[in-house]
N, CA, C and O of each residue as an XYZ file, in Angstrom:
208
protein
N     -45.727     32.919     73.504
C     -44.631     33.385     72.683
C     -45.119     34.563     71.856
O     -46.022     34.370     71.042
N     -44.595     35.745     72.006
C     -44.807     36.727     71.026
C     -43.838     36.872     69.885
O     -42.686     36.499     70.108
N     -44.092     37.299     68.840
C     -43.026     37.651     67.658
C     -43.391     39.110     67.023
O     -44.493     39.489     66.626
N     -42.378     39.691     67.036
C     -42.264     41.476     66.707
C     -41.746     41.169     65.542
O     -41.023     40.241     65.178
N     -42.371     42.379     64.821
C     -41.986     43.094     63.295
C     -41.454     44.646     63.306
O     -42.194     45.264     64.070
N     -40.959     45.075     63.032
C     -40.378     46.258     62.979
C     -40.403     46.957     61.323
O     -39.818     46.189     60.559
N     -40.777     47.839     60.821
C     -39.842     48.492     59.681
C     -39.685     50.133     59.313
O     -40.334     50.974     59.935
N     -39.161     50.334     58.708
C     -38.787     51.326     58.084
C     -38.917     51.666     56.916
O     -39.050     50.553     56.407
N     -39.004     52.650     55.770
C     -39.579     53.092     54.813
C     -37.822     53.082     53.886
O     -37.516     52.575     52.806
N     -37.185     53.684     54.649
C     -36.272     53.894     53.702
C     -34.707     52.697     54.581
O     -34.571     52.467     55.783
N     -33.795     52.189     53.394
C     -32.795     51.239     54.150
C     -31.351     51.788     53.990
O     -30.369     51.260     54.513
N     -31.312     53.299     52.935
C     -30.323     54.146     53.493
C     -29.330     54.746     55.024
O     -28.255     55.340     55.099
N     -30.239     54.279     56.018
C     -30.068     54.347     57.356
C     -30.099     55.735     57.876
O     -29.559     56.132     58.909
N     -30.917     56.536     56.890
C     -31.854     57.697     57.553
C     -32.701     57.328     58.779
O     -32.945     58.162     59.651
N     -33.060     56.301     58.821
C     -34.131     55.982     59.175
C     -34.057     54.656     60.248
O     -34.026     53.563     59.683
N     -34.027     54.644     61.708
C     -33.660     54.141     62.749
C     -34.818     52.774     63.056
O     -35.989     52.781     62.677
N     -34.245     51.814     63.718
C     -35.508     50.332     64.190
C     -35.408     50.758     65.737
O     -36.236     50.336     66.544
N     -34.441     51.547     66.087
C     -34.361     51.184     67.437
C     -35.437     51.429     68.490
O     -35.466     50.729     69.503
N     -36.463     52.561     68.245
C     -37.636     53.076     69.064
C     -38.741     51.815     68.964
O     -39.332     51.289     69.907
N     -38.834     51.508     67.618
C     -39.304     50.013     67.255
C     -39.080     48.950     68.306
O     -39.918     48.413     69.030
N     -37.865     48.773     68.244
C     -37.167     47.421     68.803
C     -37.542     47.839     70.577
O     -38.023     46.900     71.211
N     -37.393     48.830     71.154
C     -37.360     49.578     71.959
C     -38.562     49.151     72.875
O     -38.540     48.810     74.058
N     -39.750     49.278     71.894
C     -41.227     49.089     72.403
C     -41.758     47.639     72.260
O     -42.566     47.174     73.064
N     -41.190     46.824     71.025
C     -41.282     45.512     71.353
C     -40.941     44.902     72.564
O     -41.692     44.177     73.218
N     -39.731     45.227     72.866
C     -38.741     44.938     74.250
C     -39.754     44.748     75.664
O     -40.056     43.841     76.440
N     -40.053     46.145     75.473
C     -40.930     46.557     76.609
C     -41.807     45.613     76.612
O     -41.449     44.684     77.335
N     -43.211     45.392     75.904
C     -44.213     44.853     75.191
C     -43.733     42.767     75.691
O     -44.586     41.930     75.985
N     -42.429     42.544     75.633
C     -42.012     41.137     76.151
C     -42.007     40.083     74.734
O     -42.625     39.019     74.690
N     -41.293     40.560     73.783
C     -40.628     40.424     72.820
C     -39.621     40.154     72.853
O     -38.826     41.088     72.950
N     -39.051     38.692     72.790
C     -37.492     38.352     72.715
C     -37.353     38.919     71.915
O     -38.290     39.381     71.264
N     -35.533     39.199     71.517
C     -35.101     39.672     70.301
C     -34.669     38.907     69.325
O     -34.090     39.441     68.378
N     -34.802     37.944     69.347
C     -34.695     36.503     68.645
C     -35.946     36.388     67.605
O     -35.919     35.827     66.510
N     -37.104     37.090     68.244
C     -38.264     36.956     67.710
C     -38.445     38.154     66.998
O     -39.648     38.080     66.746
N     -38.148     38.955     66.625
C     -38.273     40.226     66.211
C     -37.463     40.283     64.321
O     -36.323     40.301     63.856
N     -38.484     40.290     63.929
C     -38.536     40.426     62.433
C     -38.319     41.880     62.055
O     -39.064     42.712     62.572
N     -37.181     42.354     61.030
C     -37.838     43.511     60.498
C     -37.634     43.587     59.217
O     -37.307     42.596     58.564
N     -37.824     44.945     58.615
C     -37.452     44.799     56.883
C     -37.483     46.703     56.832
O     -38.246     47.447     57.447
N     -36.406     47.056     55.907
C     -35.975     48.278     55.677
C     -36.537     48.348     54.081
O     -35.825     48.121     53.103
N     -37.571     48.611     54.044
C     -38.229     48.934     52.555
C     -39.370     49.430     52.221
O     -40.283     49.337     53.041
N     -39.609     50.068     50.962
C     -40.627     51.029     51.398
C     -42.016     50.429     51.332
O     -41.966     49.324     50.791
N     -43.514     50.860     51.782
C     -43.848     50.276     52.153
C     -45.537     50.409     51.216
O     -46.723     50.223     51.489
N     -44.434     50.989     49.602
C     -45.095     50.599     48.297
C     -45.075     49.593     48.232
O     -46.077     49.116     47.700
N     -44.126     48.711     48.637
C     -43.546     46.667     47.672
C     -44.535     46.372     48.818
O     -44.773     46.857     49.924
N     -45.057     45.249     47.977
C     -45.745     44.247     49.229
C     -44.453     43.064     49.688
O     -44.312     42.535     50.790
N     -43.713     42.900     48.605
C     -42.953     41.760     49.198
C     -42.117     41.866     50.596
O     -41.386     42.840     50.414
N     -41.920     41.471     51.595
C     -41.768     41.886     52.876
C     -40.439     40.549     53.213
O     -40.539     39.588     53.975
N     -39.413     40.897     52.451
C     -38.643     39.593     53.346
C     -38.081     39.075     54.702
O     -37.625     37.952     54.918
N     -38.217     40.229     55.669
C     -37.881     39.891     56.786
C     -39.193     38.667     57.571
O     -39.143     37.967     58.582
N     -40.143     38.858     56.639
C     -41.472     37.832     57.585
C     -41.111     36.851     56.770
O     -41.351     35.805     57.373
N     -40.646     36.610     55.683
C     -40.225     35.306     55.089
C     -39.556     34.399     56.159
O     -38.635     34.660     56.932
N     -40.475     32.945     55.941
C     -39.367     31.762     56.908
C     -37.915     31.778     56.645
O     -37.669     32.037     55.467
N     -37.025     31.606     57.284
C     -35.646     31.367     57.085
C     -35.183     29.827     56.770
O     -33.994     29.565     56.589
């Protein structure tokens, strides 16, 4: 089982996951498994890796 992370710096939506998501895909990454987080990447707090 693999699990992908993805992010982005800014969550204005300048700023795209899809080349991200793109290469996980490839790589054999469900998309079920694929975490991301739109924030910059001063904060350590990271909520998309947070359990749900």
């Amino acid at each position: 089982m693999l699990i992908g992370y993805a992010r982005v710096s800014k969550a204005d939506g300048s700023q795209l996951l899809d080349l991200q998501h793109d290469a996980l895909f490839e790589a054999g990454v469900d998309a079920e498994r694929i975490f991301e987080d739109k924030a910059s990447g001063r904060k350590d707090h990271r909520p998309g890796l947070m359990p749900a």
